[in-house]
C-alpha positions as CSV (number, residue, x, y, z in Angstrom):
1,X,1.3,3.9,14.0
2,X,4.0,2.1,11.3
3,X,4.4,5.7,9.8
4,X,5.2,7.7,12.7
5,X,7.6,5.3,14.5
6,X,10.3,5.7,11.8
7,X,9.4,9.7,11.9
8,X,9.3,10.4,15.4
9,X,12.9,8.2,15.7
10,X,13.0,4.7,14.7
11,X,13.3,2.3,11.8
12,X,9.4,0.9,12.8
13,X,8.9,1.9,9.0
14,X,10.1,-1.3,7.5
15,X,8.1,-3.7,9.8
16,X,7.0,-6.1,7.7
17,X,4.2,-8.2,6.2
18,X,1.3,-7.7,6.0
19,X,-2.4,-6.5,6.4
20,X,-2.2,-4.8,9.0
21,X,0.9,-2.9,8.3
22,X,-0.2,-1.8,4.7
23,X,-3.6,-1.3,6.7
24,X,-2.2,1.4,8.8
25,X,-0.2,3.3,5.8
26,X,-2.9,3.2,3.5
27,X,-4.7,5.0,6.2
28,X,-1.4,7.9,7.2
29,X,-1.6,9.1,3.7
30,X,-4.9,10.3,4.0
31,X,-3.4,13.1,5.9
32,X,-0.4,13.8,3.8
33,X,1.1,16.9,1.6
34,X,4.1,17.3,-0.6
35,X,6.3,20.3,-0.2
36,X,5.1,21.5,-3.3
37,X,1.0,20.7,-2.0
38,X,-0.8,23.5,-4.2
39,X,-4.2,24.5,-3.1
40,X,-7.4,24.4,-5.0
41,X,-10.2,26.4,-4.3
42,X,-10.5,29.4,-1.5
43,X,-7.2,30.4,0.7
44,X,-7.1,28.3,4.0
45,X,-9.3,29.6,6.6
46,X,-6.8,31.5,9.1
47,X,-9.8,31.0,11.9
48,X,-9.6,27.1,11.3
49,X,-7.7,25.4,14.1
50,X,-5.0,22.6,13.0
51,X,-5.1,23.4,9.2
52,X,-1.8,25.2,9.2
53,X,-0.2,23.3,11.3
54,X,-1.4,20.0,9.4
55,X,0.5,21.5,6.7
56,X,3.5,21.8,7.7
57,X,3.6,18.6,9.4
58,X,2.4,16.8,6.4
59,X,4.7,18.5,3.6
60,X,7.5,17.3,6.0
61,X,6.3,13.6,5.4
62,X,5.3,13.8,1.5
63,X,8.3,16.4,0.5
64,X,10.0,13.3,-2.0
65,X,6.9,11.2,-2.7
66,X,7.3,11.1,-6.9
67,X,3.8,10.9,-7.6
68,X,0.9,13.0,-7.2
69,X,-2.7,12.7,-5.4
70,X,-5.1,15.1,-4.1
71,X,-5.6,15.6,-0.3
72,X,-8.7,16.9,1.3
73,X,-8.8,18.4,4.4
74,X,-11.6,18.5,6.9
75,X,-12.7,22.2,5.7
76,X,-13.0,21.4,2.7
77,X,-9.8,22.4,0.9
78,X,-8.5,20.1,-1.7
79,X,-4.4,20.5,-2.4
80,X,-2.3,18.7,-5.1
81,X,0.6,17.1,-3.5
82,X,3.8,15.4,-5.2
83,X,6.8,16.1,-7.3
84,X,4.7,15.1,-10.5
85,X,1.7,17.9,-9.7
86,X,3.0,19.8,-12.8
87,X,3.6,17.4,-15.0
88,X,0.1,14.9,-14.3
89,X,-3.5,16.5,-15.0
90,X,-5.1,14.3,-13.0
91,X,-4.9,12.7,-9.6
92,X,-5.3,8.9,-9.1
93,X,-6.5,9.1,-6.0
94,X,-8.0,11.3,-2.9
95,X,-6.8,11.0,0.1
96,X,-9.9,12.6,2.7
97,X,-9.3,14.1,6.2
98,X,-11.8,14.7,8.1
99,X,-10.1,15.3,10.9
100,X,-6.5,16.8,12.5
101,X,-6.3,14.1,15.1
102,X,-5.9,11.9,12.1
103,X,-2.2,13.9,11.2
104,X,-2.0,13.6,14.9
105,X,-2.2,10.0,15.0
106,X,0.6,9.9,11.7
107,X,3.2,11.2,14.0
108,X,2.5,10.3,17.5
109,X,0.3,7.1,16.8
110,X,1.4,4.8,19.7
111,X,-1.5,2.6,18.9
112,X,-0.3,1.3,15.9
113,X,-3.8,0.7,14.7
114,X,-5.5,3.6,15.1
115,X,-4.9,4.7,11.6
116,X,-6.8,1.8,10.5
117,X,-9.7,1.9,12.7
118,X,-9.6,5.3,11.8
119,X,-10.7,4.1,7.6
120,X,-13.1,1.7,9.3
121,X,-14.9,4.4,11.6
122,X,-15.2,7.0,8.3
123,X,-12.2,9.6,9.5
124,X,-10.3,9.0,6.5
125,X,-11.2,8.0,3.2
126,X,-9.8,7.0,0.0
127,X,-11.5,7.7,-3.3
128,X,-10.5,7.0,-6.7
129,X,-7.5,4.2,-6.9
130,X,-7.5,2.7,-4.2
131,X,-4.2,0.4,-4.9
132,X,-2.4,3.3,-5.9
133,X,-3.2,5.1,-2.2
134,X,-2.0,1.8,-0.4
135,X,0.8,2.1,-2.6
136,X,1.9,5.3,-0.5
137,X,3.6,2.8,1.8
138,X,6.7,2.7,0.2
139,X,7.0,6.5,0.5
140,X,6.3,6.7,4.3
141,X,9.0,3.5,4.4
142,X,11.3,5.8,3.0
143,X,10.7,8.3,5.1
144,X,14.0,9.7,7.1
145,X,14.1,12.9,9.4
146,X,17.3,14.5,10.8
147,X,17.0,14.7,14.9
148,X,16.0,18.5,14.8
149,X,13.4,17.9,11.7
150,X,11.7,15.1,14.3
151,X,11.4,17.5,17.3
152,X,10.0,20.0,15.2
153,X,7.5,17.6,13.9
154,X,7.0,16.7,17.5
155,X,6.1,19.6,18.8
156,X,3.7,20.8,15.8
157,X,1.7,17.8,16.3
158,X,1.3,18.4,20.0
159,X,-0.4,21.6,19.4
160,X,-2.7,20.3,16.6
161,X,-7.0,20.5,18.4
162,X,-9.8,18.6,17.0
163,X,-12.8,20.4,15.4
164,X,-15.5,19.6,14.5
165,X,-15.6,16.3,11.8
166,X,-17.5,17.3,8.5
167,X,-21.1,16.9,8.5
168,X,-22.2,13.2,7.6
169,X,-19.4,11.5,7.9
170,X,-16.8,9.7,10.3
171,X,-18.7,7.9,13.4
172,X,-18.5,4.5,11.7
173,X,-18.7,1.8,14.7
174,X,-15.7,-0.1,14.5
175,X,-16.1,-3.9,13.0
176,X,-16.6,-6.8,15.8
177,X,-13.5,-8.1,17.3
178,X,-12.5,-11.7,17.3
179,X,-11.9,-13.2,20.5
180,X,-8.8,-13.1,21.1
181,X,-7.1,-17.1,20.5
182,X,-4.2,-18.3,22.8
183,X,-4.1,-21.8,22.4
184,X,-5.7,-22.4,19.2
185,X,-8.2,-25.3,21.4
186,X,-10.6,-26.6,19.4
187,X,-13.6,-24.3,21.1
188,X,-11.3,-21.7,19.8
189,X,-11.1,-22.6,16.1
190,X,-14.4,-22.6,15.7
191,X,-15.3,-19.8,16.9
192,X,-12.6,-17.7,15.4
193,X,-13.8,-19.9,11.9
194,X,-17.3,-19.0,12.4
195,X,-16.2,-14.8,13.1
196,X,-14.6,-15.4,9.6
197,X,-16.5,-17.5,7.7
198,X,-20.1,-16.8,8.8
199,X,-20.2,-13.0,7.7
200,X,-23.0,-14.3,5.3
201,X,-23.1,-16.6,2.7
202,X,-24.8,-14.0,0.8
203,X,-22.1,-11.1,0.7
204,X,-19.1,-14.2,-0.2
205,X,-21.7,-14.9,-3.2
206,X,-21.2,-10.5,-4.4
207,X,-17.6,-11.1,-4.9
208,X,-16.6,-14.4,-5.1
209,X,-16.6,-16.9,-8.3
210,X,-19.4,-18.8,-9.2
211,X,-18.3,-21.7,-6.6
212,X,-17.7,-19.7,-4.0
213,X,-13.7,-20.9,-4.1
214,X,-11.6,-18.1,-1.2
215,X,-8.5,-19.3,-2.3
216,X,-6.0,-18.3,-4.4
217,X,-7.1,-19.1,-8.2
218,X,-4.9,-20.2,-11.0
219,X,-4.3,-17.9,-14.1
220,X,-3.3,-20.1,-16.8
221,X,-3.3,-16.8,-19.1
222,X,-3.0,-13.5,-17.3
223,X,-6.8,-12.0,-18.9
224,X,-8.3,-15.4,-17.3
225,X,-11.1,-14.4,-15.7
226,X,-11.9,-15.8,-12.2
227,X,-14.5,-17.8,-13.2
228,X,-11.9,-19.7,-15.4
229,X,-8.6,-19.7,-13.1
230,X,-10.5,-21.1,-10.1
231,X,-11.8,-24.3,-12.2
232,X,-8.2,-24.0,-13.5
233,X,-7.0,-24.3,-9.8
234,X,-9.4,-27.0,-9.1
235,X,-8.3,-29.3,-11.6
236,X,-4.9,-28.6,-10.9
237,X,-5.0,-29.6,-7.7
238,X,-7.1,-32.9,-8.9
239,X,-4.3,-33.6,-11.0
240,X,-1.7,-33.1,-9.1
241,X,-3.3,-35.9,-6.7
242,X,-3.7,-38.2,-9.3
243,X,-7.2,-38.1,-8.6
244,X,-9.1,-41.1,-10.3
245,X,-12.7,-43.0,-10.2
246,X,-13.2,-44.9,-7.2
247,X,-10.2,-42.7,-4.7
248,X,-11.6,-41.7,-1.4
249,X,-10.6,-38.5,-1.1
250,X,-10.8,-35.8,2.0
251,X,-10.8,-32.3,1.9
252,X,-10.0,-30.7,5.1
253,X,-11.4,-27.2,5.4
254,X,-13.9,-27.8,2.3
255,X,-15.1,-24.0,2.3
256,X,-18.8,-24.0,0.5
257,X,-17.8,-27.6,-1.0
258,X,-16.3,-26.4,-4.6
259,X,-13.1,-29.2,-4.7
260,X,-15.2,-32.1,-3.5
261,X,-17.6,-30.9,-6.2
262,X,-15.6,-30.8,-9.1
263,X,-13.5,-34.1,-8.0
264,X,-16.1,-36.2,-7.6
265,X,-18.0,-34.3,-10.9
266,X,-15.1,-34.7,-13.0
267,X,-12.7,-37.3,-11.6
268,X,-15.0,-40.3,-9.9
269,X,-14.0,-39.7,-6.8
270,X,-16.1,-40.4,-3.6
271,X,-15.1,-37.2,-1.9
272,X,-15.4,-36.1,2.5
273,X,-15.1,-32.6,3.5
274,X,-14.8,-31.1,6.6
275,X,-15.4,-27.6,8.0
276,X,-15.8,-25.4,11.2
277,X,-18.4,-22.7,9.7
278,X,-22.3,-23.9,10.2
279,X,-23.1,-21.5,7.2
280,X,-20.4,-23.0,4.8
281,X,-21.7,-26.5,5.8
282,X,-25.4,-25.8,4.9
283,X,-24.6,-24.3,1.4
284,X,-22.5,-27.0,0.7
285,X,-25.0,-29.5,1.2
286,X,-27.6,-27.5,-0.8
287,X,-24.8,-27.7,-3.6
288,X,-24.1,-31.9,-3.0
289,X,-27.6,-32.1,-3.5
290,X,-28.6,-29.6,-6.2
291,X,-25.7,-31.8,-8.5
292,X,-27.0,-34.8,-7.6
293,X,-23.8,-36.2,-5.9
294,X,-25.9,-37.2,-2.1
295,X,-24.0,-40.9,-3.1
296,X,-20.7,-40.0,-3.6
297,X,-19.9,-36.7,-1.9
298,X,-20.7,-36.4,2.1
299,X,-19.6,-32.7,4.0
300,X,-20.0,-32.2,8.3
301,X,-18.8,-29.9,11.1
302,X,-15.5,-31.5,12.2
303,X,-12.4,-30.6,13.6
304,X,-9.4,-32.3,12.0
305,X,-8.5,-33.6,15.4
306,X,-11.4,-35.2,15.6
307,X,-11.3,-36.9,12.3
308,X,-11.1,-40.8,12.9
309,X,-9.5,-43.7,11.7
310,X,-5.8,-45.0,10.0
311,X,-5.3,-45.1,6.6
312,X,-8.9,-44.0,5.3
313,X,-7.9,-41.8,2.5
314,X,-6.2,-42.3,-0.8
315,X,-6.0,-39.1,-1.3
316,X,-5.8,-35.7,0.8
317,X,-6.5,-31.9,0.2
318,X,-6.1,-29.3,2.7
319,X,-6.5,-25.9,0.4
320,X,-6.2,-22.5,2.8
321,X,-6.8,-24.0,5.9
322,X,-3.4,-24.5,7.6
323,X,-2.9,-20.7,8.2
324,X,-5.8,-21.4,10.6
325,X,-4.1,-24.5,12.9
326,X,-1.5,-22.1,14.8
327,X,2.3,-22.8,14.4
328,X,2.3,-24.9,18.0
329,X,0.1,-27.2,16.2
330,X,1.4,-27.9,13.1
331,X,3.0,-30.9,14.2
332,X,-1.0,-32.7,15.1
333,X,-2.0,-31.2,12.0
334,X,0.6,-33.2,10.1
335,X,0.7,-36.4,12.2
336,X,-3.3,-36.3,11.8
337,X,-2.9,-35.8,8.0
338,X,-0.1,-38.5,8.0
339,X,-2.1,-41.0,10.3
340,X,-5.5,-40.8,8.2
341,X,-3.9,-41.4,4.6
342,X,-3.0,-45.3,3.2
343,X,0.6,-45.9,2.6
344,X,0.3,-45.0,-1.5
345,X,-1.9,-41.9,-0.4
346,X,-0.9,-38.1,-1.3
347,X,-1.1,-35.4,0.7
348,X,-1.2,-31.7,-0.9
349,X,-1.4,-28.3,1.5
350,X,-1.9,-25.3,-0.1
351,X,-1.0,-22.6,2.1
352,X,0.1,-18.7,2.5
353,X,3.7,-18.1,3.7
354,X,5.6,-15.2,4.8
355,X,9.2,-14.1,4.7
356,X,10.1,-14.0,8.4
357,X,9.8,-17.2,10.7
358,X,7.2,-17.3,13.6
359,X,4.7,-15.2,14.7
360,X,5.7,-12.4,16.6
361,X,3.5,-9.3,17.9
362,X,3.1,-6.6,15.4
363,X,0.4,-4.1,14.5
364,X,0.4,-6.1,11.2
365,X,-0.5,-9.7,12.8
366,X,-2.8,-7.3,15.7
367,X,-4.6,-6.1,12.3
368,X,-5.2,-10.0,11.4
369,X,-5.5,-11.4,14.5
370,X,-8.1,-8.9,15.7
371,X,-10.1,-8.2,12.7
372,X,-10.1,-10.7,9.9
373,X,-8.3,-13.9,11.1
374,X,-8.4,-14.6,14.9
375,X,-6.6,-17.6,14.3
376,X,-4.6,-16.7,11.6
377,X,-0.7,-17.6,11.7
378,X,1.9,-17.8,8.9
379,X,5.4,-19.3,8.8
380,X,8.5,-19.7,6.3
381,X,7.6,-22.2,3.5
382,X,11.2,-23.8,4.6
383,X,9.7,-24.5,8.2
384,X,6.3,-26.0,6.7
385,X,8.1,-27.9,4.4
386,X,10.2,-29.0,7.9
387,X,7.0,-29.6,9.9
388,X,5.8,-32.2,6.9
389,X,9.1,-33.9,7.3
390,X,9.2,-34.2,10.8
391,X,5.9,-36.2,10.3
392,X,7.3,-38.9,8.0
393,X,5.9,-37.0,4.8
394,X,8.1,-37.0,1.8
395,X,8.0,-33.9,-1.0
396,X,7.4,-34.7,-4.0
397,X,6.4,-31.6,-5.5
398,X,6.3,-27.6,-4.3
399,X,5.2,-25.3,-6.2
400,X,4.6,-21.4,-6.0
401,X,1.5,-19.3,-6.9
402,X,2.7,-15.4,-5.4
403,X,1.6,-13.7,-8.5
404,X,-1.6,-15.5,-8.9
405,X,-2.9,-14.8,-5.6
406,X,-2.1,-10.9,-6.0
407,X,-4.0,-11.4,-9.2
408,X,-7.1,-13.1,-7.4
409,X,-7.0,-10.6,-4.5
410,X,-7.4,-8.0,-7.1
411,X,-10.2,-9.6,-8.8
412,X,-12.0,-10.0,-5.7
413,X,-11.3,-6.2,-4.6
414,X,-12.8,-5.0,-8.1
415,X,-15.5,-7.3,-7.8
416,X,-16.7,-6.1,-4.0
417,X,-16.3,-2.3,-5.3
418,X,-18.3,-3.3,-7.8
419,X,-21.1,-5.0,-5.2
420,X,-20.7,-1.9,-2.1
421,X,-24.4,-0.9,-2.2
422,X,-25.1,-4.7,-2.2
423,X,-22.7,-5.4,0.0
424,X,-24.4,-3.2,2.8
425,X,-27.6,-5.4,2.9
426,X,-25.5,-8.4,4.2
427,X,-22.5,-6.0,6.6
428,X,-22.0,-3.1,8.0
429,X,-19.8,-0.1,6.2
430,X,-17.0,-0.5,8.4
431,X,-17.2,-4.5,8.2
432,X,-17.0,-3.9,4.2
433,X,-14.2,-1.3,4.9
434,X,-12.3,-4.4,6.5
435,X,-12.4,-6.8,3.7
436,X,-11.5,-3.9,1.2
437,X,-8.4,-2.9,2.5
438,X,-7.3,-6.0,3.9
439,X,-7.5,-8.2,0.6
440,X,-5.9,-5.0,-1.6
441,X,-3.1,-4.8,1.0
442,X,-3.0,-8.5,0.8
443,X,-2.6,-8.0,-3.3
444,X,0.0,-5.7,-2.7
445,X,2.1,-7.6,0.4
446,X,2.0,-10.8,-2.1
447,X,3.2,-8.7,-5.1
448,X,6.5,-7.1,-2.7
449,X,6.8,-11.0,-1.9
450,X,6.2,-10.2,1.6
451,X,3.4,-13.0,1.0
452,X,3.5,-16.1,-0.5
453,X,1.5,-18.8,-0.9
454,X,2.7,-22.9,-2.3
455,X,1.3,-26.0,-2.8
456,X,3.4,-28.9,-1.6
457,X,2.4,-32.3,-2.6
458,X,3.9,-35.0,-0.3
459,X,3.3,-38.4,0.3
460,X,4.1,-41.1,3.0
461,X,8.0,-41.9,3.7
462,X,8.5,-45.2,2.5
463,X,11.2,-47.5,0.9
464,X,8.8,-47.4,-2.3
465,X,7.6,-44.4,-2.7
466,X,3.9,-43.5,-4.0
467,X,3.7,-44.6,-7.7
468,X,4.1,-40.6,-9.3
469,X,5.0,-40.5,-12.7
470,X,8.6,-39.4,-13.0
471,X,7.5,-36.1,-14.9
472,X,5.8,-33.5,-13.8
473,X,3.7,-33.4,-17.1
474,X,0.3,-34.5,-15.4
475,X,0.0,-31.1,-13.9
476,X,-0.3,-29.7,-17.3
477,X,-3.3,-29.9,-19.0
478,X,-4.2,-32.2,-22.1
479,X,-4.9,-29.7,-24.7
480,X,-1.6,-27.4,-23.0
481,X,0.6,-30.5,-24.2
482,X,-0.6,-30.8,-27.4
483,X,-0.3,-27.2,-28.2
């Protein structure tokens, strides 16, 4: 795994991004003891196969981790582990092994995802704060053993056996896979949309805000509640499109139909959205209809490809949905945008980012790619920004939202703790166990700035450009400016 490449010899610690990566740690600590680990309960069972050795391993691993937490082991023994034992009366988190091959996996894990399959199938879990257990990462990233300390840790590993798990738990069947996308082909896209999106409508609804918006929010005021930033992110976006009564407007990737809602609700527009997700398209219709907006606002199954015409739209919106067109395609994403908007149009993409160009194969875009987003691919901001250029759009406007996603992400994470029992009505435990850790390791990858997510508003190159106002004032709200 992530953890034991940089302990059995190399600097694999420091991979970066993302889910998958903070996906694995969050799963290695579950295994882990300080050098000071003190016991609670009964002396360690001498008969018990792997416990001694587990220790020794682990305290290896944990000896300079600052904190504390509590590890229990698959025999029931809970240790205190961490400088700060002494000094804090209560642990933050539990870290739960139920079994050696877990410690195993920490040191000689060549599949770098077998830690995190491991959380999904019930072999390790996390109790208590779950943030502040992810947050073991930047221990293990620190973690540095002389040539001699790694051999030792070699061997002791080798010679940890497997008993039996504990009784009624573990055994989790792993999550579905997504089928695995090469060329990101239409057929593709929707199928990897609909492994995504078409969960059920019903377990979005648990943790989600009222209008079911999955994208990042807007937090005018950091004790916003969700409810409140996402209309706050809504009308942003509205305004930053100049949005006005009688603008055809096109939302590409329109989710369960919230922006074409509130635009057309609030700013006259007649609105067109477009998805891949048969479940998304039929709630968003129910929604059209149940506000009476049948006239003005119209939703279908559509690629963008597939999306007909020149110079249609006044204005376009494409909020979370360009992660999903593969970096080899960015350039027909743009052109289509470019081709389907009027000369005076604007265009705004609102996007996630990371800090290292292209797409390579890690366990961190594995994670992504193979169990939350088959499609999923993030660039540079500098290299979207390209892409839009290289279609004949012009920037007007970028602007970055890192620490309001990490504050939605959270929100959504308390929210579907809050929903679990729920929850399992709609999923499976080990789907749930999915989402969990990959939107708090999301949080946490967006507040290292790992992540990042921008909206860049751009309209067609011309030798007048689109009539913006020459402040950016508009994007503030009325009552903000009078303040």
């Amino acid at each position: 795994m992530i953890v034991v490449t940089g302990v059995i010899g190399s600097d694999g610690l420091n991979d970066p991004m993302h889910i998958a990566g903070v996906a694995a740690r969050s799963a290695s600590p579950a295994n882990g003891q300080a050098a000071n680990a003190v016991a609670v309960g009964a002396p360690w069972p001498v008969s018990h196969p792997g416990v001694d050795d587990a220790s020794a391993l682990l305290k290896r691993l944990f000896r300079g981790f600052d904190r504390s937490f509590a590890l229990r082991l698959w025999n029931g023994i809970t240790l205190r582990l961490g400088k700060a034992v002494a000094h804090e009366s209560d642990a933050r988190f539990t870290l739960v092994c139920r079994n050696p091959s877990v410690v195993r996996s920490i040191v000689l894990g060549r599949d770098r995802l077998r830690l995190a399959e491991a959380y999904f199938r019930g072999d390790i879990d996390i109790e208590g704060d779950f943030f502040a257990a992810l947050g073991l990462k930047d221990h293990l990233n620190s973690i540095r053993l002389s040539t001699r300390d790694r051999m030792s840790v070699l061997l002791s590993a080798l010679r940890l056996r497997l008993p039996d798990a504990l009784p009624g738990h573990g055994g989790q069947p792993l999550p579905l896979h997504g089928r695995a996308v090469k060329a990101h082909s239409k057929a593709e896209n929707r199928d990897a949309i609909q492994f995504h999106y078409d969960v059920s409508n019903a377990f979005y609804a648990l943790w989600l805000d009222q209008a079911m918006v999955y994208s990042c929010a807007y937090f005018e005021q950091p004790g916003d509640d969700l409810e409140q930033a996402q209309q706050a992110k809504l009308d942003l976006i509205c305004r930053k499109l100049l949005l006005k009564p009688g603008d055809r407007f096109l939302d590409i990737g329109c989710g369960w139909g919230a922006l074409v809602i509130h635009a057309a609700q609030r700013y006259g527009v007649h609105a067109h959205g477009v998805t891949l997700s048969p479940q998304q398209l039929e709630l968003a219709r129910q929604r059209i209809a149940q506000a009476g907006l049948e006239d003005r606002v119209t939703v279908e199954a559509r690629d963008y490809r597939d999306l007909q015409g020149d110079s249609v739209y006044d204005k376009v919106a494409s909020v979370g949905m360009f992660e999903h067109v593969g970096l080899k395609n960015l350039p027909v994403y743009f052109s289509t945008v470019h081709r389907l908007l009027k000369p005076s149009g604007l265009f705004l993409n609102h996007g996630i980012t990371h800090d290292v160009e292209g797409w390579s194969k890690t366990s961190s875009t594995e994670f992504i790619n193979r169990y939350v987003f088959p499609d999923g691919q993030l660039d540079t901001v500098s290299n979207i920004q390209r892409g839009m250029e290289h279609a004949k759009f012009e920037i007007a406007d970028v602007e970055a939202l890192r620490p309001h996603y990490a504050l939605t992400l959270r929100h959504w994470v308390s929210r579907l703790e809050d929903h679990h029992t729920q929850a399992l009505k709609y999923v499976s435990e080990s789907t749930y166990r999915v989402w969990r850790l990959y939107m708090a390791a999301s949080a946490l990858e967006f507040e290292s700035g790992e992540l990042g997510i921008y909206q860049v508003l751009a309209s067609k190159r011309a030798a007048c450009p689109a009539s913006l106002p020459l402040t950016r004032r508009r994007m503030v709200r009325a009552d903000a400016l009078s303040a």
